[in-house]
C-alpha positions in Angstrom: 55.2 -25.0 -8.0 53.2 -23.9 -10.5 53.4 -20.1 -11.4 50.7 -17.7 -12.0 50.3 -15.6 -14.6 50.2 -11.8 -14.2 47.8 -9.3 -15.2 49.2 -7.3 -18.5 49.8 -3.5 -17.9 49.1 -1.3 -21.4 52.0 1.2 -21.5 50.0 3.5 -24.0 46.5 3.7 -21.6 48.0 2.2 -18.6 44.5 -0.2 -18.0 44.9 -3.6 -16.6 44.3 -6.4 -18.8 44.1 -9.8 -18.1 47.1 -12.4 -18.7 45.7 -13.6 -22.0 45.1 -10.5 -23.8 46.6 -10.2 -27.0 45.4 -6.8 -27.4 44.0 -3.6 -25.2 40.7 -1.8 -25.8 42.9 1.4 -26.5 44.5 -1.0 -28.7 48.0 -1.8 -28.1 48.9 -4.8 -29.4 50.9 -7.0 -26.4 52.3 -10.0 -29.2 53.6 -7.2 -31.5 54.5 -4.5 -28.8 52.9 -1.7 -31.1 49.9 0.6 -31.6 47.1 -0.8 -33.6 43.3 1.0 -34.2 41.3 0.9 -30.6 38.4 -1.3 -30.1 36.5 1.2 -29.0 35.1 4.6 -30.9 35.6 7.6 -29.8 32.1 8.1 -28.4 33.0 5.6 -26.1 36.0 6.6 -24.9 34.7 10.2 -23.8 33.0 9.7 -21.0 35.6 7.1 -19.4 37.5 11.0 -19.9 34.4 13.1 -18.7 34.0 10.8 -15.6 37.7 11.4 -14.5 37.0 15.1 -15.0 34.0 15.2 -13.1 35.4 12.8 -10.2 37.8 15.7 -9.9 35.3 17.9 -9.8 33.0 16.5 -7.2 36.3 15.9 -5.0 36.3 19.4 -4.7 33.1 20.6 -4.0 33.2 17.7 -0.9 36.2 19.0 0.5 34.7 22.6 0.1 31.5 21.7 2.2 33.8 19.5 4.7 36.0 22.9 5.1 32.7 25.3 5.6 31.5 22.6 7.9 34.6 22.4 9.6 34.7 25.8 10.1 31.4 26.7 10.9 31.3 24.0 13.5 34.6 23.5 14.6 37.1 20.5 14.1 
């Protein structure tokens, strides 16, 4: 039986990699199970954090119109 191999969690960024990744885009290095410089600048890591933000904030205003609804209209 042959076995698969499984996707590689970062422990810095926590992103899924695939099995073969020798490194994360945050840039943990898997072979050498330390921190190296990130693939990516930091202009392109902000909005990965700005759309995390602004998912939370959306979340709320939807479950502040489903309330009013709820309450102006009954469950």
């Amino acid at each position: 039986m042959r076995q698969e191999a499984q996707a590689k969690t970062c422990p810095k960024c926590r992103l899924i990699n695939p099995p073969e990744a020798e490194r994360c885009d945050c840039g943990w290095d898997f072979v050498e199970n330390c921190q190296r410089r990130s693939y990516l600048s930091t202009s392109t890591m902000a909005p990965a954090a700005a759309g995390i933000g602004g998912g939370i904030i959306v979340l709320i205003i939807l479950l502040k119109v489903i309330f009013a609804l709820v309450r102006a209209y009954g469950p």
